[in-house]
C-alpha positions in Angstrom: 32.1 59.5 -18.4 35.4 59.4 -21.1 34.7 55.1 -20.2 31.5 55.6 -21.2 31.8 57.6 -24.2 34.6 54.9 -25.6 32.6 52.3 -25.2 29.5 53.3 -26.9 32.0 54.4 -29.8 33.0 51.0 -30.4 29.6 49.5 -29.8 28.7 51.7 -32.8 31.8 50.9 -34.6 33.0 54.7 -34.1 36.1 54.8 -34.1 38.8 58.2 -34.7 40.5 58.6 -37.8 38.4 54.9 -39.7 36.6 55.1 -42.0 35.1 51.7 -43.7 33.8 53.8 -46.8 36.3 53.8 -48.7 35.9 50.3 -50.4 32.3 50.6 -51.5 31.5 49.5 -54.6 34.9 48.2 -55.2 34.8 44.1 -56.1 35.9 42.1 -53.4 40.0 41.1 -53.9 39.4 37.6 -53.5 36.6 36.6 -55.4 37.2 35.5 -58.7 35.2 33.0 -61.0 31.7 32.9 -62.1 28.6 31.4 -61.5 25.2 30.8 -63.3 22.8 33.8 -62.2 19.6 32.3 -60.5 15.6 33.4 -61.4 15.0 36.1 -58.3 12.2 37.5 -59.7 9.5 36.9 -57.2 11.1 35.6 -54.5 12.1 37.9 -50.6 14.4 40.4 -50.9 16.2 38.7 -48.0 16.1 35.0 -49.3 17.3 36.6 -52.8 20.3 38.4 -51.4 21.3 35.3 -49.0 21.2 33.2 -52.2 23.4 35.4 -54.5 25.8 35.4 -51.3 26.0 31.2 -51.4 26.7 31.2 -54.9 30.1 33.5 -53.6 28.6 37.4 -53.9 30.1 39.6 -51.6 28.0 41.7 -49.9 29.0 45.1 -51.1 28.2 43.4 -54.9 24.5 42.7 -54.4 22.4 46.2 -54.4 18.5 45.9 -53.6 16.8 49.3 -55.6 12.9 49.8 -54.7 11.6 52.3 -57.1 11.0 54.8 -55.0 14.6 55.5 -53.9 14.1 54.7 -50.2 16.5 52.7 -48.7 15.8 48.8 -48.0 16.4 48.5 -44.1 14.8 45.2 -44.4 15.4 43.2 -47.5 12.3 40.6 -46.0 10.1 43.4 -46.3 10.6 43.8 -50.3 9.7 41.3 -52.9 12.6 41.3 -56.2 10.7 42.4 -59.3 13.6 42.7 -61.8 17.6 41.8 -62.0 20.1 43.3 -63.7 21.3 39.9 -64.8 19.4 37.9 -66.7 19.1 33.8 -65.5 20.7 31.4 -66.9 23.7 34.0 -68.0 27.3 32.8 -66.5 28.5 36.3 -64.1 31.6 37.1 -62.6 31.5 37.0 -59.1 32.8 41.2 -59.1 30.4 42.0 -61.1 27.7 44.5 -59.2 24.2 42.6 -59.1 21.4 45.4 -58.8 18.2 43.8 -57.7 15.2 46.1 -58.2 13.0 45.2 -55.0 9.1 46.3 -54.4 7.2 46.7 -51.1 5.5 43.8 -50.1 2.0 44.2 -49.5 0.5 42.5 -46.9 -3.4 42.4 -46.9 -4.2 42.0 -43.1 -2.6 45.8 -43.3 -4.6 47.4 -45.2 -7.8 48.4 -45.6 -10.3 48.7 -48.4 
């Protein structure tokens, strides 16, 4: 049973005495520079977030926020609406990029 309880501690990433919280929302040590911030406005929530992270984003700098405060399990599912950057501007790569996300609405799901 103990082999068993071990193992699906790491497979959840469980592990005594870690914790990976405590660099949230801290910018990324080796990221430095800046880039020019893209037009997201429109475009997947997923595609958005995999573009800021080419330009050289780390992940814990790019924030989807829907509206309603419910958290975005699946960026493909939301559509970006607003940035807190506006395009064209030159960003550092630390700064925090908030990306204010709706729901998509697909039409075959609902109903009139």
């Amino acid at each position: 049973m103990k082999r068993y309880l071990v193992a699906g501690m790491l497979l959840w990433g469980i592990v005594p005495g870690v914790t990976a919280c405590g660099d949230v929302g801290k910018p990324h040590p080796s990221r430095s520079g800046a880039v020019t911030m893209p037009n997201l406005v429109g475009k997947n929530g997923a595609v958005a977030k995999d573009d800021l992270e080419r330009l050289g984003f780390a992940d814990d700098r790019i924030k989807l926020s829907p509206e309603n405060r419910v958290f975005v399990a699946m960026p493909s599912h939301w559509t970006v609406a607003a940035q807190s950057e506006k395009p064209g501007t030159r960003v550092s790569l630390q700064e925090l990029i908030v990306l204010s996300v709706d729901k998509m609405r697909h039409p075959w799901l609902h109903h009139n």
